[in-house]
C-alpha positions as CSV (number, residue, x, y, z in Angstrom):
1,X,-84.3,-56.4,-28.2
2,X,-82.7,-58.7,-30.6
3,X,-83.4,-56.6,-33.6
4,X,-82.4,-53.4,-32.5
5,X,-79.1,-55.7,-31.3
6,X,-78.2,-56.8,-34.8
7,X,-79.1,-53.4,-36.4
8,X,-76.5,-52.0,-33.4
9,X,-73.4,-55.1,-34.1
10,X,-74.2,-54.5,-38.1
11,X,-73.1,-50.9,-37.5
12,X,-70.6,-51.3,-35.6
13,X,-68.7,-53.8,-38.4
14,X,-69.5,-50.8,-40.6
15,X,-68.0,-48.7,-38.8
16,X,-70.5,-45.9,-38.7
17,X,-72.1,-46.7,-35.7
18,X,-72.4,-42.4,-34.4
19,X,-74.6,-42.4,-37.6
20,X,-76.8,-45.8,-37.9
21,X,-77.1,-45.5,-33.7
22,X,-80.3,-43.1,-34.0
23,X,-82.0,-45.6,-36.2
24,X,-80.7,-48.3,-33.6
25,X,-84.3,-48.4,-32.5
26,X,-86.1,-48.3,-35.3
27,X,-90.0,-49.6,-34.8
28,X,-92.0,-50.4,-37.4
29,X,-95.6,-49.8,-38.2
30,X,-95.9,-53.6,-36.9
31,X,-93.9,-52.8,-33.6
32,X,-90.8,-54.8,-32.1
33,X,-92.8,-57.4,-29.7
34,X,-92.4,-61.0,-30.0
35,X,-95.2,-61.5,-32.1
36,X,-93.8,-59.4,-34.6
37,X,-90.6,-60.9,-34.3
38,X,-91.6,-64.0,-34.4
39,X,-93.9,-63.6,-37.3
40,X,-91.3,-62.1,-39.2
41,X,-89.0,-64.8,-38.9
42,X,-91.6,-67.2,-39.6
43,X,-92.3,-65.4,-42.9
44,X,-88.8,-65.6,-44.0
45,X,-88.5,-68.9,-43.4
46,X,-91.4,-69.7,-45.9
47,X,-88.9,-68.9,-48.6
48,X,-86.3,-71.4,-47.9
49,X,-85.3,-74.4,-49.5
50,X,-86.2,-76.2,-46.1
51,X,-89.4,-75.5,-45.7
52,X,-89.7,-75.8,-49.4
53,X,-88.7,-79.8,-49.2
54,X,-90.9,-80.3,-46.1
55,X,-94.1,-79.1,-47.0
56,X,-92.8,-80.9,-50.5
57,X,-92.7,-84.1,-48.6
58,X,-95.7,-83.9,-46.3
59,X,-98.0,-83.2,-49.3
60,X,-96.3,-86.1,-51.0
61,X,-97.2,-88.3,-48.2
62,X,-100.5,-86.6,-47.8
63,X,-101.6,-87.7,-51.4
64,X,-99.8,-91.0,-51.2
65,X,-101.8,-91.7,-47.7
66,X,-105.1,-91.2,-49.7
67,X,-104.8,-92.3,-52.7
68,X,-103.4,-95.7,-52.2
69,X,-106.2,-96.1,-49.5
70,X,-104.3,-96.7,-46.5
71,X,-106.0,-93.4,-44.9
72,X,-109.1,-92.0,-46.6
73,X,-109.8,-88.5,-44.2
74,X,-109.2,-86.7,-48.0
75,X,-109.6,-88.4,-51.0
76,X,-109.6,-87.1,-54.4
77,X,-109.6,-84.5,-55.1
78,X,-108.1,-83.8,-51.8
79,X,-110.4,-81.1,-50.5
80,X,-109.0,-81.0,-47.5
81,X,-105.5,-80.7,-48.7
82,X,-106.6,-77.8,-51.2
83,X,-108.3,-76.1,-47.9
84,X,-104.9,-76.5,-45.8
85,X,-103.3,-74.8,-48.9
86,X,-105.6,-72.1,-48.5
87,X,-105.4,-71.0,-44.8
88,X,-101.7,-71.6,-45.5
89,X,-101.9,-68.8,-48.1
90,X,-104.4,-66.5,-45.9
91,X,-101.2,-66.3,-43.1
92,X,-98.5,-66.7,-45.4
93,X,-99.3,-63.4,-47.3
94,X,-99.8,-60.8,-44.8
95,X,-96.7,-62.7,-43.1
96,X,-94.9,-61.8,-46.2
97,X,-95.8,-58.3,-46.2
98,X,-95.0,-57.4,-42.8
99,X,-91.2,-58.8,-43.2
100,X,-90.6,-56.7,-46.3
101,X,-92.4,-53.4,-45.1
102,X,-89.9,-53.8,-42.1
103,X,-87.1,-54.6,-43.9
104,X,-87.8,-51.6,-45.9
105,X,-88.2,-49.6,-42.8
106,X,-85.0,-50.6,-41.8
107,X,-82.8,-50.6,-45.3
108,X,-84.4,-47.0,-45.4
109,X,-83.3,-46.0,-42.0
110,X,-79.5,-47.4,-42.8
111,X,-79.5,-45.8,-46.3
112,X,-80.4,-42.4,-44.6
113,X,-77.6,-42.9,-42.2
114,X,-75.4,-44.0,-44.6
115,X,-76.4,-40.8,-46.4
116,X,-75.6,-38.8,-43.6
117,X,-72.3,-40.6,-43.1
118,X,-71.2,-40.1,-47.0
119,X,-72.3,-36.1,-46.4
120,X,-70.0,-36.1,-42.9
121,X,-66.8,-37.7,-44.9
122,X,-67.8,-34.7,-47.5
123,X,-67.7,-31.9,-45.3
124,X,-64.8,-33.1,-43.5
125,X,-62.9,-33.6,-47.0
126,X,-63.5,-30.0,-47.7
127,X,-62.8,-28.6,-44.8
128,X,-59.1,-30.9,-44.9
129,X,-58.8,-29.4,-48.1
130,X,-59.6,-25.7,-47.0
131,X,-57.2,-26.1,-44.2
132,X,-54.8,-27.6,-46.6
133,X,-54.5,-24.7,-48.9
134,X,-54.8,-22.3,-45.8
135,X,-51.5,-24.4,-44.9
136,X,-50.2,-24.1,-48.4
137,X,-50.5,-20.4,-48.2
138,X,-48.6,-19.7,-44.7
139,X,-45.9,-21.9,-46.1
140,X,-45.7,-20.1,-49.5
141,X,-45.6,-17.3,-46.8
142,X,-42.9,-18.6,-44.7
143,X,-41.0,-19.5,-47.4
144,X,-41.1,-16.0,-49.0
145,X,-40.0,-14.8,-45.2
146,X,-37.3,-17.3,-45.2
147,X,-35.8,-16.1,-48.4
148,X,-36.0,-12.4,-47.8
149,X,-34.4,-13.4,-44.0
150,X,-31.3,-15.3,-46.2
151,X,-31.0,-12.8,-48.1
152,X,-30.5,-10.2,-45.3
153,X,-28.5,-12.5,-43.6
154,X,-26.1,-12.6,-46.5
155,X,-26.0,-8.6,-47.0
156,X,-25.1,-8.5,-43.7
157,X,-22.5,-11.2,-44.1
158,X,-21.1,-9.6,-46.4
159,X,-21.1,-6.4,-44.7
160,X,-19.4,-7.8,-41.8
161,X,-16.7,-9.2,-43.7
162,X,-15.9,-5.7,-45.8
163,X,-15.8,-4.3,-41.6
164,X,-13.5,-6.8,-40.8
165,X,-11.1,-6.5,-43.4
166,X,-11.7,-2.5,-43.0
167,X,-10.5,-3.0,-38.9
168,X,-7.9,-5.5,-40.2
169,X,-6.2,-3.3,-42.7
170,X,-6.4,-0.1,-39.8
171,X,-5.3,-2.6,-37.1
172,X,-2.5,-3.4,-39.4
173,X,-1.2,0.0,-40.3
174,X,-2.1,1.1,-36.6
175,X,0.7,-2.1,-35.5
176,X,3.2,-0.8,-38.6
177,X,3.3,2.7,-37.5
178,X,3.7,1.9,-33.9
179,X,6.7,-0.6,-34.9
């Protein structure tokens, strides 16, 4: 369906689509057939600056035609025109409605999505920050282990060194008495 097609590509540029995909096919009160496609798109284009300067022009033409004379199917006060108006009005309204109560279905669907998706980048930025202190902690950890292992290592060092010159001092008196 072409609707549920935008709603998918407008997601996708988002870049939420695992969020706004549920809402993918979103049907409103009014449904998704072609009649309400069609009439939704014909009810937005009532408010454009096209159909503003054609129905602009036709009337001007209308009310030229008739009152210079060279029609006379409405003269003044153009009845007929008035009546045209009116059924134009009778469609146009409920045409109207019907776009913006599925536009609102639809910018309420995205906003709970987007909702959702704000709440996911929460949870996941608390749980990167749990982990990060967790991480802190086993480092402060290691860190603490790695000192106390140098430290050892140096006792030992040192240890080693007071045995060697200890063997190197008997070795040497060992090598002077035997000489």
């Amino acid at each position: 369906m072409p609707g549920e097609f935008k709603i998918i590509e407008a997601a996708k540029k988002a870049g939420s689509l695992r969020f706004r995909l549920p809402h993918s096919s979103l049907i409103s009160v009014f449904g998704n057939d072609w009649f309400a496609l069609k009439a939704e798109a014909f009810a937005r284009f009532f408010g454009t600056p096209i159909f503003l300067a054609i129905q602009t022009v036709i009337v001007a033409f209308w009310i030229i035609l008739n009152a210079t004379g060279v029609f006379k199917f409405d003269v003044y006060p153009f009845i007929l025109l008035n009546l045209a108006f009116s059924l134009q009005s009778a469609y146009a309204a409920p045409l109207i409605l019907l776009a913006q109560t599925r536009q609102a279905d639809r910018d309420k669907a995205l906003s709970e999505a987007d909702a959702q998706h704000r709440e996911a980048l929460a949870l996941a930025s608390e749980d990167r920050q749990r982990l990060g202190n967790e991480h802190t902690q086993q480092l402060l950890e290691l860190l603490k282990l790695n000192t106390e292992l140098t430290r050892t290592t140096h006792e030992l060092s040192l240890r080693i060194e007071v045995l060697t010159e200890e063997m190197h001092k008997r070795l040497d008196r060992s090598v002077s008495a035997q000489s």
